[in-house]
N, C-alpha and C positions, 0 to 999 in steps of 0.2 A: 504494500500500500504506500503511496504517495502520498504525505502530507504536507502543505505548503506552511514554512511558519506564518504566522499572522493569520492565518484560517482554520477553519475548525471541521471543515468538512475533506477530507480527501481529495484530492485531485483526480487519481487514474490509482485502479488497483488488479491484482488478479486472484481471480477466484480459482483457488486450490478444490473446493468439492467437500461436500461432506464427510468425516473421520480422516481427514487429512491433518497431519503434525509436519510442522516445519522445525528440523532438528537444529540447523546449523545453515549459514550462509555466509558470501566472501564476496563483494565487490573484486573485477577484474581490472590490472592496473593499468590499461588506457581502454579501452574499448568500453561500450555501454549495454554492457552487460555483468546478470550477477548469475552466480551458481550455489545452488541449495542442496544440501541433502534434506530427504522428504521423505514419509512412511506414512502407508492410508492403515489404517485399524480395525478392526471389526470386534470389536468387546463381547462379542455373543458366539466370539469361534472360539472352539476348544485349543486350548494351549494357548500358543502366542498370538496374544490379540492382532498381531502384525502380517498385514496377508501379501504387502509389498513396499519396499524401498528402493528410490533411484535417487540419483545426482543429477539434478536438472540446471538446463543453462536457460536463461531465460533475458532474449530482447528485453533491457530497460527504456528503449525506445520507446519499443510498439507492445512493451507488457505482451511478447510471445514467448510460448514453449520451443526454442529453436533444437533441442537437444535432451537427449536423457539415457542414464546407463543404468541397468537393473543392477542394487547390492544384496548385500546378504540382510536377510529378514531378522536376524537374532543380536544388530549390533544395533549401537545409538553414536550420532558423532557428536563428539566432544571438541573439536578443534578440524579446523580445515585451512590450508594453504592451496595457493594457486602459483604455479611457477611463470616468471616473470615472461617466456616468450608463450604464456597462455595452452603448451599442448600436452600439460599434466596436471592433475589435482591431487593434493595431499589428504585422505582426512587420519584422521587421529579417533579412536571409537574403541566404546567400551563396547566386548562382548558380554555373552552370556550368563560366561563366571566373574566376572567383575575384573577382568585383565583389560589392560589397555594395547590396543593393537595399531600399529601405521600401515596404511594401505596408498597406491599408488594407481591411478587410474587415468588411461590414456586418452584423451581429449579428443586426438584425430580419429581414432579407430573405435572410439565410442566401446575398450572395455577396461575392467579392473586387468590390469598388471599383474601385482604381487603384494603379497601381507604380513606382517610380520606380529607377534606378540614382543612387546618390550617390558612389559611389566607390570603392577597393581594400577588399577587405575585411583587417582586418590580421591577422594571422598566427597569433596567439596569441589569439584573443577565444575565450573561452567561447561561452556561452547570455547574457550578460550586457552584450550591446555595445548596448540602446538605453533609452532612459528618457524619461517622458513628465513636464510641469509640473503641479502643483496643477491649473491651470486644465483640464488637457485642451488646452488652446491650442495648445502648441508640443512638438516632437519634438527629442531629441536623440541621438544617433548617435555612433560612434567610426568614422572612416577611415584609409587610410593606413599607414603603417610599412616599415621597409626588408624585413622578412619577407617570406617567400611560401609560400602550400599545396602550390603546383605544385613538380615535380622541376623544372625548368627556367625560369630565368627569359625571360620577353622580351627578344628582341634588340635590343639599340636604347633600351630603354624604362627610363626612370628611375624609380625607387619612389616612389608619392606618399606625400608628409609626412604625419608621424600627426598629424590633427585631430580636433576636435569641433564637427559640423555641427549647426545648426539648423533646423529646418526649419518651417511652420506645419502643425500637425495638420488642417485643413482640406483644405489643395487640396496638401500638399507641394512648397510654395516658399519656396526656400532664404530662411531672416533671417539668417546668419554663420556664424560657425565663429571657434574660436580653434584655431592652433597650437601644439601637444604640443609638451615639451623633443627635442629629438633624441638619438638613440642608445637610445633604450627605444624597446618594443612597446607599443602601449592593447591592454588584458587583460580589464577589466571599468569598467560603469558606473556610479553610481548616485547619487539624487537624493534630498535633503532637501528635504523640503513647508515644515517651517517655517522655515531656514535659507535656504530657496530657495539651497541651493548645491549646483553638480554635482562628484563625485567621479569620478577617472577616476585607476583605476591602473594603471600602465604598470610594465614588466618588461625585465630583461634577465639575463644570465647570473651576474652577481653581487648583483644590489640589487632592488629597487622603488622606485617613487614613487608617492605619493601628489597627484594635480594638485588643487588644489581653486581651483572657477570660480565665481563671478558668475554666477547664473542669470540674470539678470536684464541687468547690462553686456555678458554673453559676454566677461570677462576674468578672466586667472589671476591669484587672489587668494596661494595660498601654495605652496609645493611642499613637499611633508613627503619626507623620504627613509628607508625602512627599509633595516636593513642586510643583509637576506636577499631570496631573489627570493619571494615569493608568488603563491600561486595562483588566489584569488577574493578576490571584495569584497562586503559587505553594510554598507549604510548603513540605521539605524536610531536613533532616538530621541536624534539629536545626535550621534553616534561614529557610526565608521566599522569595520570588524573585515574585517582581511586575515590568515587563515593561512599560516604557513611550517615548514618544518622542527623550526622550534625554539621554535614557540608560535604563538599568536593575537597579531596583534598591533590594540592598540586607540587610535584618531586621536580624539581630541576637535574636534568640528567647530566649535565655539566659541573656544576658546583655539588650534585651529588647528597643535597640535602634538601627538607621539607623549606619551601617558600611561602605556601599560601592556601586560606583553606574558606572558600566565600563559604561563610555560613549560612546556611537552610537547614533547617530541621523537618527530620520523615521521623517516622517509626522504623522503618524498614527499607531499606533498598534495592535495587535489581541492576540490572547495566546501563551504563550510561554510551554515549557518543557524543563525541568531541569535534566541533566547525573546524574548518580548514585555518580558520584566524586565529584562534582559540581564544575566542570572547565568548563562545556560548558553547552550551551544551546540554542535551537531552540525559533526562535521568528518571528508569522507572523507578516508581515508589508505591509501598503498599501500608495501608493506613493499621495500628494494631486494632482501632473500634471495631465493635461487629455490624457489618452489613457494609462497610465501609467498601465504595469503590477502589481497586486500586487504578492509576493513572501513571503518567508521563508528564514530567515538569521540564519547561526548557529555563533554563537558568543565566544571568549573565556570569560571567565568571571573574568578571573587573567588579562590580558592585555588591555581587550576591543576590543581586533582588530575583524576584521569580518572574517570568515575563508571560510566558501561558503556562496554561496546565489542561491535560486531556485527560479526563477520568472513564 
């Protein structure tokens, strides 16, 4: 859906169809088009509610279906890349048993590639656990954490450490991994092209961190700590911007430290998206009353004030 800011009604939108779930999606980096992974559902089929999943590219022009590759019906994607000459998509997806898997799927030829298991999927990750380098080269991923999806954990079986793997965008063979601080969840990713540093913030019931990594060595260069948990990350034009309860808050990736934090108060947050100027930015929010719509606030991010809000 297209919404204009300053308006309240949609512009152009496309209709998915009923018991359709939109898992994940990636703007592509010049052309005008976006690519989704998607799954239709049927709640009244035995076993897996899920009776099909594709990766769809879709005209943002003319809002068409120009493309779509049938996946596997038992995974959810967690993180998706698109390589920078457009003729492979990366996603990053939890299967069945709660492992986290990288898959590779060719664009020209319209199939999946190859797949790899890399490890726990962690507990708390959005849509936002993989990131791909400038070059297209190499893949990076979040693993690991003491969480779990499951009601029950494994008998016997110790939680893998939250990491960040590396992997070659080629053939998916592992180049490192650095290990996360312990006691936090990895939540989300995300990569500066010209910084070449990877962000990875992790979470737990009172704080956040902020890890920032050495794209390049695979080592933790700083750890910023905010003082609220947040709930997404978006890295853009040098800053970093994680929402919480009590504002935006914004990391300078250069100096490497918290700058600024427009305060708004939610109860609750979801993911935000950050303008290309980064004076504003869209933030969902969900209210803790009962009955309470939840909605989308766009925010300025010099003032803090609130400018709309869509419930």
């Amino acid at each position: 859906m297209t919404l204009p800011i300053g308006g309240r009604e949609p512009s152009d939108f496309l209709d998915m169809g009923p018991g359709a779930e939109i898992e994940d999606l990636v703007f592509a980096p010049r052309e005008q088009a976006v690519y989704m992974t998607a799954a239709v559902s049927n709640p009244h089929r035995s076993g897996s509610p899920v009776t099909a999943r594709a990766l769809l590219e879709i005209d943002t022009a003319n809002w068409m279906l120009i493309g779509s590759v049938p996946l596997d019906t038992d995974r959810y994607a967690r993180g998706m890349a698109v390589e920078r000459h457009q003729s492979r998509v990366y996603l990053y997806e939890e299967d069945g048993e709660g492992a986290a898997r990288l898959s590779v799927v060719d664009l020209y030829r319209q199939i999946p590639l190859r797949s790899l298991r890399v490890g726990t999927m962690p507990a708390v990750v959005g849509r936002k656990g993989l990131a791909v380098d400038r070059e297209s080269k190499v893949l990076f991923c979040l693993v690991g954490g003491d969480g779990i999806r499951d009601d029950f954990a494994p008998v016997g079986r110790a939680p893998q450490a939250p990491a960040l793997v590396a992997l070659s965008a080629e053939d998916l063979v592992r180049r490192g991994s650095v290990e996360l601080p312990d006691g936090s969840e990895p939540r989300a990713l995300g990569y500066d092209q010209d910084l070449e540093k990877l962000c990875v913030l992790t979470t737990d019931r009172k704080r956040s961190r902020l890890v920032l990594v050495d794209a390049g060595f695979l080592r933790i260069r700083t750890v910023v700590d905010l003082p609220e948990p947040t709930s997404d990350l978006v890295v853009l034009g040098g800053y970093a911007f994680a929402p919480g309860a009590h504002g935006v808050y914004i990391v300078d990736l250069n100096s490497e430290t918290w700058v600024s934090r427009p305060g708004v108060n939610f109860d609750r947050t979801g993911e935000v998206a950050v303008a290309g100027d980064l004076r504003r930015a869209l933030v969902q929010f969900r209210s803790g009353a009962v009955n309470a719509a939840p909605g989308v606030a766009l925010l300025d991010l010099t003032t803090g004030s609130v400018l709309e809000v869509w419930n």
